[in-house]
C-alpha positions as CSV (number, residue, x, y, z in Angstrom):
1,X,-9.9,7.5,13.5
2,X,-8.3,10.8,14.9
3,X,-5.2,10.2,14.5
4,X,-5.6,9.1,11.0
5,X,-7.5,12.0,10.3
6,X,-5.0,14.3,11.8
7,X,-1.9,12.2,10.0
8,X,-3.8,13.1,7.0
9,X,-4.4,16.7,8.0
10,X,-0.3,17.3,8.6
11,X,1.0,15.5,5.5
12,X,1.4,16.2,1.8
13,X,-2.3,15.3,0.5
14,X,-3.4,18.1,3.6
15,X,-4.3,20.8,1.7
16,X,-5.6,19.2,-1.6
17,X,-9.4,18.3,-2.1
18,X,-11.6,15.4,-0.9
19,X,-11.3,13.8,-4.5
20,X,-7.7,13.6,-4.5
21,X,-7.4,12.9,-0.7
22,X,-9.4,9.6,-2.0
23,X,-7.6,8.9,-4.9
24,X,-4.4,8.7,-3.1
25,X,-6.0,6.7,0.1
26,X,-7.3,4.2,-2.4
27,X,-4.0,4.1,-4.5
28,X,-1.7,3.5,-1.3
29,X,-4.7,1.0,0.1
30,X,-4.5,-0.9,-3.3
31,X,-0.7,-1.1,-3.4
32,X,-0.4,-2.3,-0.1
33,X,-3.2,-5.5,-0.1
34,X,-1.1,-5.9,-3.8
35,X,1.9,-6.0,-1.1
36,X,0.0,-8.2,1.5
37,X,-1.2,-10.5,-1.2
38,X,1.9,-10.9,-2.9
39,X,3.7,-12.0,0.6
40,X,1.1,-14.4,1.3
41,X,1.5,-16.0,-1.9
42,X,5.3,-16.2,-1.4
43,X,5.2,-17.2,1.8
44,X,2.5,-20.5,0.9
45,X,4.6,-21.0,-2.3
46,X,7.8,-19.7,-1.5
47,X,9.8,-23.5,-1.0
48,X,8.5,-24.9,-4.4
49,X,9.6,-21.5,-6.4
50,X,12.8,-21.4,-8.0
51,X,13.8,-17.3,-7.8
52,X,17.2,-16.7,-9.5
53,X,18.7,-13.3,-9.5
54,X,21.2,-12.4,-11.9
55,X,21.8,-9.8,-15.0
């Protein structure tokens, strides 16, 4: 928990309140288990999906 409180201390969100300092914690926390989820999904599903790329 140091070193994630001093990560935290040294980066870009340092300096700004608690209320922000949680806004952005909880944003990046949401968009990576949105991440997570998303690869779990494509890994169970992955062989039956048909993913095209194109224009």
């Amino acid at each position: 928990m140091d070193v994630v409180k001093e990560i935290i201390k040294n980066s870009a969100i340092g300096p700004l309140s608690r209320g922000y300092k949680g806004l952005v914690l909880s944003l990046f926390t949401s968009i990576v288990g949105i991440l997570m989820t998303m690869l779990i999904i494509l890994l169970k599903h992955g062989t039956n999906m048909n993913i095209q790329f194109g224009y």
